[in-house]
C-alpha positions in Angstrom: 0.9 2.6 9.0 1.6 -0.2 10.3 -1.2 -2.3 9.1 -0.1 -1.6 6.4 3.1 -3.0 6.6 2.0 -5.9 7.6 0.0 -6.1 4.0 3.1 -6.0 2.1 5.5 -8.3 4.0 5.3 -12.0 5.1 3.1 -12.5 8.6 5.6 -15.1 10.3 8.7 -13.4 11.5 9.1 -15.6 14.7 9.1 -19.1 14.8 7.8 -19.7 18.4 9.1 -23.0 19.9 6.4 -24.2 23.0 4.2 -27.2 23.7 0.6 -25.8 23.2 -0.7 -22.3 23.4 -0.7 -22.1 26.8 3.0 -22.6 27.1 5.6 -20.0 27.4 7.4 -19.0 24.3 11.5 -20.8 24.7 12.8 -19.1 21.6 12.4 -16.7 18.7 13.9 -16.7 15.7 14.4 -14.2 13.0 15.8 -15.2 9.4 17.8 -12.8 7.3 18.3 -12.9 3.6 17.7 -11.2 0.5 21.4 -9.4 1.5 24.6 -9.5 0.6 28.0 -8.8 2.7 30.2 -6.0 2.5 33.7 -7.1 4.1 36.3 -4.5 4.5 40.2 -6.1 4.8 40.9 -3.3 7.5 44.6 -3.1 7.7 45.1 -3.4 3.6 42.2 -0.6 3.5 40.2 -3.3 0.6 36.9 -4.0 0.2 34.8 -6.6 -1.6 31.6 -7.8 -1.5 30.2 -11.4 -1.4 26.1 -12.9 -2.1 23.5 -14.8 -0.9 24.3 -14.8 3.0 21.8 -16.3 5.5 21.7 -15.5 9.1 19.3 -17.2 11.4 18.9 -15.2 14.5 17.9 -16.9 17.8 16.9 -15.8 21.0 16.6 -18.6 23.7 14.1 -16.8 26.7 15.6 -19.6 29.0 19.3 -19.1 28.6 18.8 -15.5 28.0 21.4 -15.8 25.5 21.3 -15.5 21.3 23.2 -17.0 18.5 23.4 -16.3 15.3 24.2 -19.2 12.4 25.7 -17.3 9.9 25.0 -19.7 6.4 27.4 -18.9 3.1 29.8 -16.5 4.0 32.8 -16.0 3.1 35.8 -13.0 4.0 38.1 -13.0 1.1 37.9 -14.0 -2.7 39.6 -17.6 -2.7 37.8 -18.2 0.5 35.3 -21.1 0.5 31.8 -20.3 1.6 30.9 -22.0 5.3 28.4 -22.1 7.3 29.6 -21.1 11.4 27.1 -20.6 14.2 28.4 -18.0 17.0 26.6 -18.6 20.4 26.7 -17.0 23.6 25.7 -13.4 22.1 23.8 -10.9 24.9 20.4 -9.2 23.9 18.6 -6.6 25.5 16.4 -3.7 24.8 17.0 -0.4 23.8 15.3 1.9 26.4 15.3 4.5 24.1 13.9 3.0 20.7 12.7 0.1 21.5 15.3 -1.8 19.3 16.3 -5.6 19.9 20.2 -5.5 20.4 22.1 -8.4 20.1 25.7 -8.2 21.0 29.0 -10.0 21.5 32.9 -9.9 21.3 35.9 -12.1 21.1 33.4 -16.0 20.5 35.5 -18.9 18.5 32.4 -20.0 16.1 31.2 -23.3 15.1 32.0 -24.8 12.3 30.7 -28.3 10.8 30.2 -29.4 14.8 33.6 -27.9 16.2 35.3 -24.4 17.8 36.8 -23.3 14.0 39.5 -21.3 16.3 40.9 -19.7 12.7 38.1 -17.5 12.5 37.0 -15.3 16.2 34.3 -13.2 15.9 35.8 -10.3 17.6 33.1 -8.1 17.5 28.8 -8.3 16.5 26.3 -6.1 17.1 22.9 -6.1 15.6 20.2 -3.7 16.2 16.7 -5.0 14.7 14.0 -2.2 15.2 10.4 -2.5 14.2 10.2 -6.4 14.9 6.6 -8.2 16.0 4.0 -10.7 14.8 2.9 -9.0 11.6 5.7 -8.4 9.8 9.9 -8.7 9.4 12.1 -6.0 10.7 14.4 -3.5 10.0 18.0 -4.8 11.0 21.4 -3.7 11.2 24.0 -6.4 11.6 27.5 -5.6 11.3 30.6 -7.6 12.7 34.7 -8.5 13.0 36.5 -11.2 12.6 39.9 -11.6 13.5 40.0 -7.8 14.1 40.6 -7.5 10.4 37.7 -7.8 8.3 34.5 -6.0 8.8 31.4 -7.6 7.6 28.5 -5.0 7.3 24.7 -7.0 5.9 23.2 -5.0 3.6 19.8 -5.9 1.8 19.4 -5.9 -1.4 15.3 -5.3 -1.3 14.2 -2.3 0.5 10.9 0.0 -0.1 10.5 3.6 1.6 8.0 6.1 2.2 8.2 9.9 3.4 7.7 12.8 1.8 8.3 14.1 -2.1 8.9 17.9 -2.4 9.1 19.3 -5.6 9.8 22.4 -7.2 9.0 23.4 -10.7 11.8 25.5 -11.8 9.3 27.3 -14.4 7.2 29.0 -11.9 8.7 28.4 -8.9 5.6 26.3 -7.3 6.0 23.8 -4.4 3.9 20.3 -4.8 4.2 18.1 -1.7 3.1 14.9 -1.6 3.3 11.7 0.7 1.8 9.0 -1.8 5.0 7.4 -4.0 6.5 4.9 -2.2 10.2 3.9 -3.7 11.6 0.6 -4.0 15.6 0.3 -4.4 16.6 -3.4 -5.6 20.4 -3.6 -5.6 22.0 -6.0 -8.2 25.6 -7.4 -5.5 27.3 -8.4 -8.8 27.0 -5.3 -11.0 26.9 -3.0 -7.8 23.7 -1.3 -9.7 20.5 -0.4 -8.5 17.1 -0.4 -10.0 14.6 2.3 -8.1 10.5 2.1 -8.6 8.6 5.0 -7.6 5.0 3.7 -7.2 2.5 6.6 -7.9 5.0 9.1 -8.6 3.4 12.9 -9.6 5.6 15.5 -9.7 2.3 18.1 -9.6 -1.2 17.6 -8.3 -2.6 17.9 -11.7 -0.3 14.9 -13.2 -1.7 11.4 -12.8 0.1 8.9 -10.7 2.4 6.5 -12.5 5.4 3.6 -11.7 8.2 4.9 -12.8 11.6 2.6 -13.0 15.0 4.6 -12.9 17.4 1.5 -13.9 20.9 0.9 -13.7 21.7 3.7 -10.6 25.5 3.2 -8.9 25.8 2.1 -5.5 28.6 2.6 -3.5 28.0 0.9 -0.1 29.7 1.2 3.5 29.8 -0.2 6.8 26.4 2.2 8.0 24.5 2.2 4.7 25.0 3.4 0.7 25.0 5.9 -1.4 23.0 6.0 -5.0 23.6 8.1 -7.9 23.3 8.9 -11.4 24.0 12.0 -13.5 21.6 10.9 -16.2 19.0 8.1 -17.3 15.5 7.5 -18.9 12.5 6.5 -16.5 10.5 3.2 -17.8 6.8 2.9 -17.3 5.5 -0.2 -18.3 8.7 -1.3 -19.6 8.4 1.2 -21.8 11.5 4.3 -22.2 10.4 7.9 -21.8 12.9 9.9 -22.6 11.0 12.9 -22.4 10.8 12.6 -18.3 14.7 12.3 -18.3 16.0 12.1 -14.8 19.4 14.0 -14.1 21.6 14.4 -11.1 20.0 11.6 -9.1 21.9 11.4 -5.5 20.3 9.2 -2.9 22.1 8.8 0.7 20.6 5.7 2.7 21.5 5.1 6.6 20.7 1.7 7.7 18.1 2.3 10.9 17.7 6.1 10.0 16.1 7.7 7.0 16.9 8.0 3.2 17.4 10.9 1.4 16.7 10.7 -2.6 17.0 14.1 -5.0 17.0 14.4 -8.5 15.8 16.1 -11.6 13.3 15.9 -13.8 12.5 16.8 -17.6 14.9 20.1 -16.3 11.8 21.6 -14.8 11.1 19.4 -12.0 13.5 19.6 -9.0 12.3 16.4 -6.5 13.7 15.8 -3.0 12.3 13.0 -1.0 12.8 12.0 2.8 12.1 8.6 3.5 12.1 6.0 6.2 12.3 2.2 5.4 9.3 -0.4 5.5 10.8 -3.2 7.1 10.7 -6.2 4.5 13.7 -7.1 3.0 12.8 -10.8 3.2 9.5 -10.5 0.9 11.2 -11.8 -2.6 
């Protein structure tokens, strides 16, 4: 599985920094995008959410230490975007999963050169699981500042794999299959997502085929998002079928855990899917 992972995402994740081969590797360095933020106002209990963030994760194997430049964000509407690096962050391994965690609390950022004491990062923690050579990770980063706002990352390319159950409602037959694989692009600005299943089949003797459910809600939180629809028409080929008409579509995604995708279709078809996440939200 994970070869082929490695097929579908970009082969540079790290950017080693050493003298020759021979050398020790000094630091790594993982680049985030294809996101957008989430920031929660937590005393006036608002939300809003903001595009185009960059974070640029390094570790320095000398210091022991990490930082994280955080490019474009911003915490509130009439808020310019900045750029503000935050150094001195702890990272260590997760005995249990093997996840890269990168913490820190209370840091005065960088801004343009200089402690930008307006702003304290009063908490971060991200948890990047999955990461290597041969292909980008999956990441969790969510963080404070000024114990008010809550930032959580969340991507707006992700793909999944797991398995499809589904039931036909005429007969009462089970097909199970592990072949679609479902990409979820979320649109920031319209808070909408468009959902590919590659080689759907809703029965073994129906062919494979991309289907595109468009225009799907998303409501997203500080640990992941929910999707859902009561009715649209599947595209294949950019082409409407209404006759494979998808009703009450409900997907639940946790960041670092699984998603969960159910829907109807044609009214005969009942389709549940449980899903884990390839790890490459930086491919487009």
């Amino acid at each position: 599985m994970k070869a082929l992972k490695s097929l579908m995402c970009f082969v540079a994740l790290f950017a080693m920094m050493s003298c020759d081969n021979d050398d020790p590797i000094i630091k790594s360095v993982i680049e985030y995008y294809n996101c957008f933020n989430l920031v929660e106002n937590q005393p006036a209990n608002t939300s809003a959410t903001f595009d185009s963030p960059h974070y640029v994760i390094t570790q320095d194997h000398v210091t022991g230490e990490a930082s994280v430049l955080m490019k474009n964000v911003k915490f509130a509407e009439r808020m310019p975007a900045i750029d503000m690096l935050v150094k001195g962050l702890r990272y260590s391994t997760d005995k249990e999963t093997g996840a890269l965690l990168i913490t820190g609390s209370e840091i005065v950022p960088v801004v343009d050169g200089k402690p930008y004491e307006d702003f304290v990062v009063t908490t971060f923690r991200c948890e990047i699981r999955d990461y290597g050579l041969a292909y980008l990770p999956d990441m969790s980063i969510v963080y404070t500042v000024n114990n008010v706002f809550r930032v959580t990352v969340i991507p707006t390319l992700t793909y999944f794999y797991g398995t499809t159950t589904v039931v036909n409602n005429t007969n009462q037959s089970v097909y199970e299959t592990t072949d679609p694989v479902y990409k979820v692009v979320i649109n920031p600005k319209g808070m909408t997502a468009n959902i590919t299943l590659h080689q759907a089949r809703f029965a073994a003797s129906m062919p494979p085929m991309n289907m595109v459910f468009k225009g799907v809600n998303v409501t997203p939180y500080n640990s992941g998002y929910d999707l859902k629809c009561d009715s649209l028409i599947p595209e294949i080929g950019d082409v409407p079928y209404p006759q494979y008409q998808v009703t009450n579509l409900v997907g639940v995604e946790n960041f670092l855990n699984n998603m969960k995708l159910d829907f109807d279709c044609m009214g005969v078809y009942s389709v549940s899917a449980k899903l884990n996440s390839w790890p490459i939200v930086n491919q487009e």
